[in-house]
N, C-alpha and C positions, 0 to 999 in steps of 0.2 A: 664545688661545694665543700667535700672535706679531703683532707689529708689523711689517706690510707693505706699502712703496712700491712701487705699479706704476705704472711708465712707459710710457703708449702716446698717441698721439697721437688716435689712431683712436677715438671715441666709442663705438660700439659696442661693439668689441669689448674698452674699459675696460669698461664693465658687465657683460658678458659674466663676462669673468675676475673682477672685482670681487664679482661673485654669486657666483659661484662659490668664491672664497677667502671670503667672510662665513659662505655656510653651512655650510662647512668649520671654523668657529671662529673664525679671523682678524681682526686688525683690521687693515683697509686705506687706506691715504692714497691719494690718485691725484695724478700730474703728468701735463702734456701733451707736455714735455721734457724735455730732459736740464739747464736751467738752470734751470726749477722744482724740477724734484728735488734738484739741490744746495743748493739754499735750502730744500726740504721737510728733510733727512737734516741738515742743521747746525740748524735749530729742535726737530727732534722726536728722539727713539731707536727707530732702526728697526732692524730684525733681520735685514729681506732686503730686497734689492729686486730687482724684475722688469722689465726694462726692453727693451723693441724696439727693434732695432738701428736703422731707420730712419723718422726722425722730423725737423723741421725746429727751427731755433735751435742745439742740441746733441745731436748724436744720442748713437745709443746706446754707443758703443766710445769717443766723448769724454767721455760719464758714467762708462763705466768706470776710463778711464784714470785721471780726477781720484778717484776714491772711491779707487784705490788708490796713486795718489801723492800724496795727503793721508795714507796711512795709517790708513786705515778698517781696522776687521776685519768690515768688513759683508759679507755672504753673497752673492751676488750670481747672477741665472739671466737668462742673455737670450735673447730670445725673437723669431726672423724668420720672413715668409712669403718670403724670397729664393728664385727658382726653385733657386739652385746655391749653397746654404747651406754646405755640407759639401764642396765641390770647393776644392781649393787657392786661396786669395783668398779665399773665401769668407766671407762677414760673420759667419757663425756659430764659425768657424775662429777669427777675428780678434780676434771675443769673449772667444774661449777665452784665446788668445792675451795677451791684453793684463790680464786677471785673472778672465776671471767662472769662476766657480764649477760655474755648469749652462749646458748650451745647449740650446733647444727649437726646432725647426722647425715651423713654422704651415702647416698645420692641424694640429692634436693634439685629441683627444675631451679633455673636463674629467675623465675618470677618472684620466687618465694627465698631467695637467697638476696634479692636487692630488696625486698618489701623489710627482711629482716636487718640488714643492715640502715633502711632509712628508719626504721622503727627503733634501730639502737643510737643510732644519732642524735634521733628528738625528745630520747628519755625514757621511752617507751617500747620494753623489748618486748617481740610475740613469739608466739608457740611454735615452735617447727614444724615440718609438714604434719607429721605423727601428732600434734597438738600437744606435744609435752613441753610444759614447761616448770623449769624444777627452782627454787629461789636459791640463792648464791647461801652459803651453809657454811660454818666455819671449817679453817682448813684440817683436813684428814694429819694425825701426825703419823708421821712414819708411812705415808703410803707412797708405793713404787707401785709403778704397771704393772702387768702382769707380763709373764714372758711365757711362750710355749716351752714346751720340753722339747730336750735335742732327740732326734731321731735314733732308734736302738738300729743297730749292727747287725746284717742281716745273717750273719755267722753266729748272733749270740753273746760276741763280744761287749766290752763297753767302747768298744772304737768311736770315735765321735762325726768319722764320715761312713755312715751308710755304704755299702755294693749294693745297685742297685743292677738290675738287668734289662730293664727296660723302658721304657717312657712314662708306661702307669705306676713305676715307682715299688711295683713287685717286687720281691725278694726272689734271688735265681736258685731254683735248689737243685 
């Protein structure tokens, strides 16, 4: 049926999705970043790509950015397990934001991950499981992810590696 780039870092859960878009009909390429894939998508003709927001080298929203200010008409669905995907800042939002097409929050059953992706092929994207569906919005300027704060020192210090004592990540005193 179509030619499809999936960006995920995460091994598993590429075969996962992978199995799941073959049996579906599809033929799928895989990258493990967002700078594979723009070297996959300038060598081959792909028709969508699915790309997870959070990945290392290039993420996901710097893949998007460049497929659309290169001027792609490539289709595009991205795909997070961010706890707060959908809250204002949010990586799924920004996705939107910035050009993709579909946004999906992780976990999704493969019922509703292949109905989304044949629903973005025929022009007609649906709702995620959660039924939200948010319309593509001009791009955020100046916006970057968010990053956690580095873990404080269990002496006090500003050391930037933690002593920890034990598995629950307690501080030894």
């Amino acid at each position: 049926m179509a030619r499809i780039l999936l960006v995920e870092d995460d091994l598993r859960t590429a075969a996962t999705l992978r199995k799941a878009l073959e049996r579906a009909g599809h033929s799928v390429a895989t990258a493990g970043h967002g700078g594979e894939a723009l070297l996959e998508i300038k060598r081959s003709k792909i028709e969508l790509v699915i790309a997870d927001i959070c990945m290392p080298v290039v993420d996901g929203i710097e893949l998007i950015t460049e497929i659309r200010r290169a001027g792609q008409t490539i289709k595009v669905m991205a795909i997070s397990g961010e706890v707060d995907c959908w809250k204002p800042g949010g990586y799924l939002r920004a996705a939107r934001a910035v050009g993709a097409d579909q946004a999906l929050k992780k976990p999704f059953s493969m019922v509703a991950f292949i109905e989304a992706v044949d629903a973005l092929l025929a022009g007609t994207p649906r709702a995620s499981e959660e039924g939200r569906v948010y319309p593509a919005a001009r791009p955020w300027a100046g916006w970057t992810p968010r990053r956690p704060p580095a873990p404080a020192a269990c002496d006090g210090s500003s050391s930037p590696a933690p002593r920890r004592s034990d598995r629950t990540g307690r501080c030894s005193r």
